[in-house]
Rosetta silent file (secondary structure, phi, psi, omega in degrees, C-alpha in Angstrom):
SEQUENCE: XXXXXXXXXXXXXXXXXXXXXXXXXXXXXXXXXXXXXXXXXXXXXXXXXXXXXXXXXXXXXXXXXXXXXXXXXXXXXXXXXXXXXXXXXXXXXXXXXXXXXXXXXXXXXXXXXXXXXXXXXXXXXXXXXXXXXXXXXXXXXXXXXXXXXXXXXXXXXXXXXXXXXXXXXXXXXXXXXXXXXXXXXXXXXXXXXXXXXXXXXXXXXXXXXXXXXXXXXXXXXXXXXXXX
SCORE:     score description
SCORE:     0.000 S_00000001
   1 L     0.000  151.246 -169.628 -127.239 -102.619  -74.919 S_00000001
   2 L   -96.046  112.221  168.465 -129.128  -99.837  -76.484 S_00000001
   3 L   -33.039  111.783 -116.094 -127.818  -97.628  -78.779 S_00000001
   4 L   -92.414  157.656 -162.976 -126.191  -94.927  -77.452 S_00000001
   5 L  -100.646  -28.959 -168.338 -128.673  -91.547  -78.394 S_00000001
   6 E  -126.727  164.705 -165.712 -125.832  -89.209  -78.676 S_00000001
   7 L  -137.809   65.668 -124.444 -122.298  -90.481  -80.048 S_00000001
   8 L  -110.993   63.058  171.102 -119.144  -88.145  -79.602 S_00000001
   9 E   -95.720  134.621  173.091 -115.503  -89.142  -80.974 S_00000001
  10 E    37.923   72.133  165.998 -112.138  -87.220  -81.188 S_00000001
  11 E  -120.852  149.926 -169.766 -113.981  -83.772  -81.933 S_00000001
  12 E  -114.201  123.246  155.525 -112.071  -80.994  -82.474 S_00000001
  13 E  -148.896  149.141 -165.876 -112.774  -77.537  -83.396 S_00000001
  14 E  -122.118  146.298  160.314 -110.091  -74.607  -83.940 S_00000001
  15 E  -118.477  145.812 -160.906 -110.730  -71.022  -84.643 S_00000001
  16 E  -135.507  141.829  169.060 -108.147  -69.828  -87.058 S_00000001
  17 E  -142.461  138.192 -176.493 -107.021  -66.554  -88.052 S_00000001
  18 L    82.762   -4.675 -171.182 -104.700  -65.792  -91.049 S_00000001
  19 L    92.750   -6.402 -179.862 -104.715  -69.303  -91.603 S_00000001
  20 E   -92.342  146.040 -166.262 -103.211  -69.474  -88.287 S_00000001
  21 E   -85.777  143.561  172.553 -104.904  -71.800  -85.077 S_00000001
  22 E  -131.500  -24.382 -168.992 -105.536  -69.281  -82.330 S_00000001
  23 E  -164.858  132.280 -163.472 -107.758  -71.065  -80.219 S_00000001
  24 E   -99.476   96.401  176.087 -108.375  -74.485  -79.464 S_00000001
  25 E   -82.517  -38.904 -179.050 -112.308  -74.753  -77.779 S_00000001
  26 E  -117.246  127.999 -176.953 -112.340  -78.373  -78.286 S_00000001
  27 E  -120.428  107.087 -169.568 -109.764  -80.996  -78.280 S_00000001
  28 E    59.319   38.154  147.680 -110.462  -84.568  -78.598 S_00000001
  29 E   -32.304   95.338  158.897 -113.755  -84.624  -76.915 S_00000001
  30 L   -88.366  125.026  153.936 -115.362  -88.121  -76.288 S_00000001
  31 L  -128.311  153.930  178.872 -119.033  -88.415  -75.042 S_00000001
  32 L  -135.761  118.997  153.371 -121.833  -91.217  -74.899 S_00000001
  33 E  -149.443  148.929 -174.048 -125.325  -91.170  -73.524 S_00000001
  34 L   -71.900  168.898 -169.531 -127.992  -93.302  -73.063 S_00000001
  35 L   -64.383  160.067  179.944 -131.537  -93.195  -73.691 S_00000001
  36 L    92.809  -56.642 -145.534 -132.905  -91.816  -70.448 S_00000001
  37 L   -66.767  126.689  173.293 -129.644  -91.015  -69.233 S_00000001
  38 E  -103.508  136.535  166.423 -129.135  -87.078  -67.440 S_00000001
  39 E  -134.510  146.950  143.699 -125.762  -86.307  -67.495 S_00000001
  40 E   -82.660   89.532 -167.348 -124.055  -82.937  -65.745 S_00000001
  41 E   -89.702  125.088  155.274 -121.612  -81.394  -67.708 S_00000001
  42 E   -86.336  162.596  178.484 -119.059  -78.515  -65.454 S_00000001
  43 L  -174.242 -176.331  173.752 -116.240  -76.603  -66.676 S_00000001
  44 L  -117.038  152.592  150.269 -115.171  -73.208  -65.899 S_00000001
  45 L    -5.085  121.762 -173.872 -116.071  -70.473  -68.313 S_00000001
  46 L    75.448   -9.913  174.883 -114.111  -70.781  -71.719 S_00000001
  47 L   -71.729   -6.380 -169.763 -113.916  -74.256  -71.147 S_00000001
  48 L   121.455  -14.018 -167.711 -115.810  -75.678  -74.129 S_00000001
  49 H   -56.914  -48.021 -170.268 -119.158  -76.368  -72.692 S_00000001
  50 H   -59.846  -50.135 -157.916 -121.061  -73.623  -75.329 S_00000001
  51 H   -75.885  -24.868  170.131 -119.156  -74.853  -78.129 S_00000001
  52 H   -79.741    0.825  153.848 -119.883  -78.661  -77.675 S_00000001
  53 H   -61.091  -59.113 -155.439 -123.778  -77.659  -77.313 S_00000001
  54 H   -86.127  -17.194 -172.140 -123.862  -75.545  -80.563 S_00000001
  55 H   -93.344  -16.248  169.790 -121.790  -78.471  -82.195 S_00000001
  56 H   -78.107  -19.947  168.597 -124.372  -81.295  -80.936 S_00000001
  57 L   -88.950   24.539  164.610 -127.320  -79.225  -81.817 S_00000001
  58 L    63.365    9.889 -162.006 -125.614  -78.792  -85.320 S_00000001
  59 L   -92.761  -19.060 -175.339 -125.098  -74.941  -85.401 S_00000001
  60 L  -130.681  163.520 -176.155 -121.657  -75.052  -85.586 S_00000001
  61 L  -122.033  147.500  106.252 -119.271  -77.951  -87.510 S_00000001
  62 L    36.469  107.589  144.320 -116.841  -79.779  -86.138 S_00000001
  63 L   -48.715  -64.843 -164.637 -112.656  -79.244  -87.470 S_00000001
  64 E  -145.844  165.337  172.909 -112.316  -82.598  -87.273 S_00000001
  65 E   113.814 -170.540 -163.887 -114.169  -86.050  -85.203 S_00000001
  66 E  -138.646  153.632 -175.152 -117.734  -87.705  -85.599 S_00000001
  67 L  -151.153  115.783 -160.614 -120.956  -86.472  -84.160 S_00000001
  68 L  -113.437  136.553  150.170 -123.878  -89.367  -83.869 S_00000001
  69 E  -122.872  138.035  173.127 -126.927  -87.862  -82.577 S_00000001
  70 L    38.869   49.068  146.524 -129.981  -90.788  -82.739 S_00000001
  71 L    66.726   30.268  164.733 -127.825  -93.018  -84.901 S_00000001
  72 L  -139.097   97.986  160.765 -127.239  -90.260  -87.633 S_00000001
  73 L    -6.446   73.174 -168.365 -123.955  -88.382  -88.725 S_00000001
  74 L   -72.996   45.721  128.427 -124.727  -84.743  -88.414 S_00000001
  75 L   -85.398  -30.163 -178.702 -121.823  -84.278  -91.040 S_00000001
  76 L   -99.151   -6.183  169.760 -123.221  -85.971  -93.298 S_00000001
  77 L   -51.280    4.056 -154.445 -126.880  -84.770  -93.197 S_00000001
  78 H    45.718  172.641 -171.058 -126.263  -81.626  -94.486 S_00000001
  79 H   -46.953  -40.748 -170.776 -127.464  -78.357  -93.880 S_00000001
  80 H   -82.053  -54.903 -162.386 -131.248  -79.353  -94.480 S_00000001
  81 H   -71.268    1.516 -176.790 -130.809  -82.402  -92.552 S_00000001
  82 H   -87.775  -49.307 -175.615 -129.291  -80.885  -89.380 S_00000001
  83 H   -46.346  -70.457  171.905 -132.263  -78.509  -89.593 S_00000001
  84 H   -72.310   -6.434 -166.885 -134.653  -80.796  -89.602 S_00000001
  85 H   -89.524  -14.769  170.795 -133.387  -83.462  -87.251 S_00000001
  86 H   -90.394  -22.175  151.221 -133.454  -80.353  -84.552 S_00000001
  87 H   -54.427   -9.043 -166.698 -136.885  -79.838  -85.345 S_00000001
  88 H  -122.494  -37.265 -151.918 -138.049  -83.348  -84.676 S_00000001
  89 H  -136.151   14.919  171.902 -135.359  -85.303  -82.405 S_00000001
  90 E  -145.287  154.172 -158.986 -133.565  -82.537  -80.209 S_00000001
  91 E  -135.323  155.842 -126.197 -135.410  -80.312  -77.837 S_00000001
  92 L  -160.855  132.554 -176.919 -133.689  -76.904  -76.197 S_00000001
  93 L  -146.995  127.511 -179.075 -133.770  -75.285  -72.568 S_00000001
  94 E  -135.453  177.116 -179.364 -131.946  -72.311  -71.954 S_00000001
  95 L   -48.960  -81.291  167.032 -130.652  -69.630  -68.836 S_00000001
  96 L   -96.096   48.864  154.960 -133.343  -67.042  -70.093 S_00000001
  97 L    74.665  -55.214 -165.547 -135.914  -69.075  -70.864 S_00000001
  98 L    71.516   22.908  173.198 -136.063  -67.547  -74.795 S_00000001
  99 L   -82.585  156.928 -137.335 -139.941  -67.650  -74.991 S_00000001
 100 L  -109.726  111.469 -169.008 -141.511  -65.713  -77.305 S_00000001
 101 L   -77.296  -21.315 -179.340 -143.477  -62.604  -75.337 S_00000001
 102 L   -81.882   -4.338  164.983 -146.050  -62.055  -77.643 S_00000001
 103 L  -116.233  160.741 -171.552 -147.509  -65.612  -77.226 S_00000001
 104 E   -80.264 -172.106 -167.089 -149.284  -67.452  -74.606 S_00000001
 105 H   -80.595  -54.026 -172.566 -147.639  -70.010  -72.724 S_00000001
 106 H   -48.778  -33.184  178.951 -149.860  -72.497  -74.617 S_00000001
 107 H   -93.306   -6.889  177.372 -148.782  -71.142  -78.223 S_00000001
 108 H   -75.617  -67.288 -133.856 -144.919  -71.058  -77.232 S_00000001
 109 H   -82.189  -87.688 -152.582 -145.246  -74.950  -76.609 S_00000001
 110 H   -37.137  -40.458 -163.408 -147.701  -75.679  -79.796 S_00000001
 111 H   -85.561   18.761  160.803 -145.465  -73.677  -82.163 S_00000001
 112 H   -86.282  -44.251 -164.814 -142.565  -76.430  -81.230 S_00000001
 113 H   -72.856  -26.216 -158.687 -144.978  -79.236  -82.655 S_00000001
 114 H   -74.616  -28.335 -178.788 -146.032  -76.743  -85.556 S_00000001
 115 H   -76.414  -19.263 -142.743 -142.344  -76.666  -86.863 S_00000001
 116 H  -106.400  -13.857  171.134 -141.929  -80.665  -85.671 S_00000001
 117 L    70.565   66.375  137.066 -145.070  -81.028  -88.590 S_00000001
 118 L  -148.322  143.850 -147.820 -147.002  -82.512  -85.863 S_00000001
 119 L  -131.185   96.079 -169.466 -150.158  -80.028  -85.232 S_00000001
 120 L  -141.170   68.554 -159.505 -151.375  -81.700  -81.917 S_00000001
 121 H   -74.768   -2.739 -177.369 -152.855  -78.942  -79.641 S_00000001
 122 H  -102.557  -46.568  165.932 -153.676  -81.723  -76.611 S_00000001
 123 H   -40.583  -31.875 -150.034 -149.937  -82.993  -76.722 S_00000001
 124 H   -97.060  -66.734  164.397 -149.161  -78.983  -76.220 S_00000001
 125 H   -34.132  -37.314  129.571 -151.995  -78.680  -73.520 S_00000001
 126 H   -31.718  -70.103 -164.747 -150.558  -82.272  -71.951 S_00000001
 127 H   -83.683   -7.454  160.542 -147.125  -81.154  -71.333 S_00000001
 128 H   -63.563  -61.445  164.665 -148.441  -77.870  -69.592 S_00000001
 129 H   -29.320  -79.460 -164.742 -150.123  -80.287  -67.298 S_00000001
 130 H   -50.057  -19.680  168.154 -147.023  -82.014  -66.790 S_00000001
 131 L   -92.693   -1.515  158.619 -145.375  -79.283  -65.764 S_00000001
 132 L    89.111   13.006  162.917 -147.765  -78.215  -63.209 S_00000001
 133 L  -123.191   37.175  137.866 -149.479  -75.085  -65.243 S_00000001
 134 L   -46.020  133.882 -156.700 -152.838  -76.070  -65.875 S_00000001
 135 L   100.033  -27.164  178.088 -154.903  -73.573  -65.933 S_00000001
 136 L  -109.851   17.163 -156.090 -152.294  -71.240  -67.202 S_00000001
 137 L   -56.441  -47.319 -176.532 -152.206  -71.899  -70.842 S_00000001
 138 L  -124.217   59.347  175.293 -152.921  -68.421  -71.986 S_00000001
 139 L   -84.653  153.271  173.683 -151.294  -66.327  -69.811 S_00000001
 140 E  -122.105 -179.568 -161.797 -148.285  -64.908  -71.420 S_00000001
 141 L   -61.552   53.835  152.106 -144.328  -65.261  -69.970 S_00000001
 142 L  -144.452   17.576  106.088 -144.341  -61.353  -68.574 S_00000001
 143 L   -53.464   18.720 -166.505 -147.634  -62.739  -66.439 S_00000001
 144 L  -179.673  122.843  174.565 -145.406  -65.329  -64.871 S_00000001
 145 L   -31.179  164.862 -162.170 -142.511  -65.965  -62.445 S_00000001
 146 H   -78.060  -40.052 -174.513 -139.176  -66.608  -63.885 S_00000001
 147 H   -98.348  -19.978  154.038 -139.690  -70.571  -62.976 S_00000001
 148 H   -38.247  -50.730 -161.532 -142.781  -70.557  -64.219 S_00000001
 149 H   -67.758  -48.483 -176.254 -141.483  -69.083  -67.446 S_00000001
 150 H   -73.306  -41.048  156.242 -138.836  -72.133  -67.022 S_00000001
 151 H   -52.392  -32.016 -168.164 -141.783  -74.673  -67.075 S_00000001
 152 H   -59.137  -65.412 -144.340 -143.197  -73.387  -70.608 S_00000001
 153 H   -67.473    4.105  175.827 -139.611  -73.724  -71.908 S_00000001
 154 H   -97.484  -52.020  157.396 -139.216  -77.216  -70.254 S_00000001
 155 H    -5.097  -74.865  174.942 -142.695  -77.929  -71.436 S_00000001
 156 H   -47.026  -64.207 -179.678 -141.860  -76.648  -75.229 S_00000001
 157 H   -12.488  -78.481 -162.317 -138.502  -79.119  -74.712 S_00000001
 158 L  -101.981   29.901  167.828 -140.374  -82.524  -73.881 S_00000001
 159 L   -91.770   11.300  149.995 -143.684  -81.896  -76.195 S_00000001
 160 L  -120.271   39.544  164.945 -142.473  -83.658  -79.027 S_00000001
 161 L    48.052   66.473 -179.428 -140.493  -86.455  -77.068 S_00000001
 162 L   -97.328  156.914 -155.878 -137.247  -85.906  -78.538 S_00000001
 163 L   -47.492  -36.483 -155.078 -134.234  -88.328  -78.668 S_00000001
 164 E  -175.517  140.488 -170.571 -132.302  -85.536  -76.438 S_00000001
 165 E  -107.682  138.795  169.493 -132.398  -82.645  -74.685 S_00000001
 166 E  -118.732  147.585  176.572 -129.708  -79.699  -74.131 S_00000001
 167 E  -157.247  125.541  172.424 -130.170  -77.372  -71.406 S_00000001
 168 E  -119.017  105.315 -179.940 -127.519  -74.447  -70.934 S_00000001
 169 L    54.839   84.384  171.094 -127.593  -73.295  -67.403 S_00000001
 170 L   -95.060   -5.477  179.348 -131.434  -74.151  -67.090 S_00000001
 171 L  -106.205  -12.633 -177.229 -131.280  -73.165  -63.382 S_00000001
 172 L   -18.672  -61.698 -176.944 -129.269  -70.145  -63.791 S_00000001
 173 L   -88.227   30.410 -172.436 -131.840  -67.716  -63.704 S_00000001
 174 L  -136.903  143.308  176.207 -133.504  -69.231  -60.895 S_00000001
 175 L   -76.473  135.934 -106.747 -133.311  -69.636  -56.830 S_00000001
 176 H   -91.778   -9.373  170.480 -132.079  -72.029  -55.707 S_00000001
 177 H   -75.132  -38.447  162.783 -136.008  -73.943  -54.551 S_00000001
 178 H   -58.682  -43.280  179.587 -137.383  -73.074  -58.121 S_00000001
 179 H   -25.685  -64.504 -153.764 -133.748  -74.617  -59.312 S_00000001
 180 H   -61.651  -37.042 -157.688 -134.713  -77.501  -57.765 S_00000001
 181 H  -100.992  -26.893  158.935 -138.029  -77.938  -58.524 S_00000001
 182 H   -27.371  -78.617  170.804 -136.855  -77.295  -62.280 S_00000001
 183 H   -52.887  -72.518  164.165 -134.545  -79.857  -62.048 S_00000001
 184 H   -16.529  -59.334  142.722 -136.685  -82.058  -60.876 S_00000001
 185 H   -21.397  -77.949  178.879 -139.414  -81.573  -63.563 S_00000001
 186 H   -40.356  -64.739 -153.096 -136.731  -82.234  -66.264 S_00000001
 187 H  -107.380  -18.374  163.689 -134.853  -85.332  -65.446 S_00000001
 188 H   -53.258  -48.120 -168.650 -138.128  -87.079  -63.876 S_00000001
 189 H   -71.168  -56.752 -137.860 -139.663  -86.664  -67.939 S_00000001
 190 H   -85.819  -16.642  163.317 -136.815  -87.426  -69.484 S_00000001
 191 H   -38.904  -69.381 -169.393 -136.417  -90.569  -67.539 S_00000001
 192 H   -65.171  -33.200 -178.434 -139.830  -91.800  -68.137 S_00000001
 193 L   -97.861   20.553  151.654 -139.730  -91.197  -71.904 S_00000001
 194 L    84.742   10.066 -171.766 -136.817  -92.542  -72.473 S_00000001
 195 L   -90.797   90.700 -156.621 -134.965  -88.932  -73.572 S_00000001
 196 E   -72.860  171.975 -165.159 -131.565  -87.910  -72.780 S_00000001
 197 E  -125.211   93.953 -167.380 -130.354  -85.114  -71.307 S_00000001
 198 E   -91.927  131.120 -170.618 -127.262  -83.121  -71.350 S_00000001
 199 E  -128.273  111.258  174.090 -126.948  -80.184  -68.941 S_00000001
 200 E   -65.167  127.400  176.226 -124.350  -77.417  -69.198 S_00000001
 201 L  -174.001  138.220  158.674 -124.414  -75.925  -65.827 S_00000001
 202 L   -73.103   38.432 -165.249 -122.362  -74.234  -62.874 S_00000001
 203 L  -158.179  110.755  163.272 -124.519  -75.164  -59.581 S_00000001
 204 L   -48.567   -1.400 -173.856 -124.287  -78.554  -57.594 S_00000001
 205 L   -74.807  -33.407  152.066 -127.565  -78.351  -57.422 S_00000001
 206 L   -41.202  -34.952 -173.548 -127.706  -80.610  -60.598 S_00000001
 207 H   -45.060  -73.013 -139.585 -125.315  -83.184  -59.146 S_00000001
 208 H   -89.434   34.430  176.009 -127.864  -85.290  -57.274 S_00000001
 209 H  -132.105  -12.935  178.879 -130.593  -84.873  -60.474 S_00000001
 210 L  -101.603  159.320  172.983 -127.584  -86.496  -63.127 S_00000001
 211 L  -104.874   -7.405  152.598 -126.949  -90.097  -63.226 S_00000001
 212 E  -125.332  126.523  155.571 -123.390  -89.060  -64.612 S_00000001
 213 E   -60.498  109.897  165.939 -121.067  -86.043  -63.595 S_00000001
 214 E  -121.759  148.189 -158.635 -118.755  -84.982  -66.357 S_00000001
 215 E  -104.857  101.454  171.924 -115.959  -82.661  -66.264 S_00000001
 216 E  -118.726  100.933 -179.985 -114.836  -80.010  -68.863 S_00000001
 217 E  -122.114  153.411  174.813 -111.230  -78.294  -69.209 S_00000001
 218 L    50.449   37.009 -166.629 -109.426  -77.143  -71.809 S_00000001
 219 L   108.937  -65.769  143.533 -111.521  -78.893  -74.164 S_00000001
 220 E   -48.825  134.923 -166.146 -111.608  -82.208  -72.674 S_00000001
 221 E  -114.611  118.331  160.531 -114.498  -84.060  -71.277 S_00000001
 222 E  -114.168  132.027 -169.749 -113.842  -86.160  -68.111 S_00000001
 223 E   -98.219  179.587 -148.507 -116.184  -87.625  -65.814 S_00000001
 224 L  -131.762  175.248 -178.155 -115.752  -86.326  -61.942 S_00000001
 225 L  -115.913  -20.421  173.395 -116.906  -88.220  -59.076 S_00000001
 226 L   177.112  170.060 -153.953 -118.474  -84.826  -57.712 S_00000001
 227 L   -73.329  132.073  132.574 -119.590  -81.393  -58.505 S_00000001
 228 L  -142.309    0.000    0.000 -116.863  -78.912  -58.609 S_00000001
C-alpha cells in the first residue's frame, strides 16, 4: 500500500476566550487519502470544513492531534517549513477564483512555479493547454468567463504537480454545466498524476467526480454513502 499523501489523527482545535473554550470547530477529526484519490468533503456551514482546510494547508495549528501531509509533520516543520512545503507540495482552488487581475492568465500560472523555485514557462504554457485555453495565455481574468477564470486557477493548482490539492467550493461560483466541466478537469489531472484531492463543497454535483464521500458535523469527519 502506498503511503497515504495526507495523514489526519485526533485533531482538535478550540477557540478560547478568557482562558475559557468557547468553541469547539474540530473534535477528533480522522482523515486519510491516497495518492490520486478525490475525496468530497459536506457539512453544513460552521461545521468545520474551513477550519480543517486552513489547518491542512498549515495556516492555522492544531490544539491538539497529528497532521501528515506527504509523509511530513506540519508541527514539526515550523513556520518556514509549512511555508515552503505549500509552495512546492500543496496546490489551492478556491470559490472566487483569487487570480491576480493585473496579470495574464499565463503569468498567474508561471508565478506559482516562480515561488515553487522552478522557472519553467512551457510547464505554465502546458497546463493552459490542459485546461483547454490555448490560445488564451495573455488575456487577463476580467477578459474571461467566470469558468474560464476557474481553469487558470485549476491550471495554477496542477502546474507544479503537487502531492495534494484543496479546493473550497471550486464550483460555487459557477453553473451548474461549467461546474461540471470544472469538475471534470480537476479530478481527471489529479488522477493521472497521481495528486490528491480534497474538496470542500455544498453541490452533489461533486458526488459522482469523488471516489470517497465524507461527511462533516460538529467537527467530526464521517464518510456518507451519498451527497447530502
Amino acid at each position: 500500500m502506498p503511503q497515504p499523501v495526507v495523514r489526519v489523527v485526533d485533531l482538535w482545535k478550540e477557540y478560547r476566550e478568557n482562558g475559557q473554550v468557547v468553541t469547539q470547530a474540530l473534535r477528533g477529526a480522522n482523515l486519510e487519502a491516497a495518492p490520486g484519490e478525490v475525496l468530497a468533503l459536506f457539512g453544513k456551514s460552521g461545521s468545520g470544513k474551513t477550519t480543517l482546510l486552513n489547518m491542512l494547508a498549515g495556516l492555522d495549528r492544531p490544539t491538539r492531534g497529528l497532521i501528515e501531509i506527504d509523509g511530513k509533520n506540519l508541527e514539526t516543520l515550523g513556520e518556514a517549513g509549512r511555508t515552503e512545503l505549500r509552495r512546492s507540495r500543496l496546490g489551492f482552488v478556491f470559490q472566487f477564483f483569487n487570480l491576480l487581475p493585473t496579470l495574464t492568465a499565463f503569468e498567474n500560472v508561471y508565478l506559482t512555479l516562480e515561488l515553487a523555485g522552478k522557472l519553467n514557462p512551457d510547464a505554465a504554457r502546458a497546463a493552459l493547454e490542459r485546461v483547454d485555453l490555448k490560445g488564451k495565455e495573455n488575456r487577463y481574468p476580467h477578459e474571461l468567463s467566470g469558468g474560464e477564470q476557474q481553469r487558470i486557477a485549476i491550471a495554477r493548482a496542477i502546474v507544479k504537480e503537487p502531492a495534494l490539492i484543496l479546493a473550497d467550493e471550486p464550483t460555487g461560483n459557477l453553473d451548474t454545466v461549467t461546474g461540471n466541466q470544472v469538475l471534470e478537469l480537476l479530478t481527471e489531472r489529479c488522477r493521472e498524476a497521481a495528486m490528491s484531492l480534497i474538496m470542500v463543497t455544498h453541490t452533489p454535483l461533486a458526488c459522482k467526480h469523488a471516489d470517497r464521500i465524507l461527511k462533516m458535523v460538529d467537527g467530526v469527519i464521517t464518510e456518507d454513502e451519498k451527497c447530502s
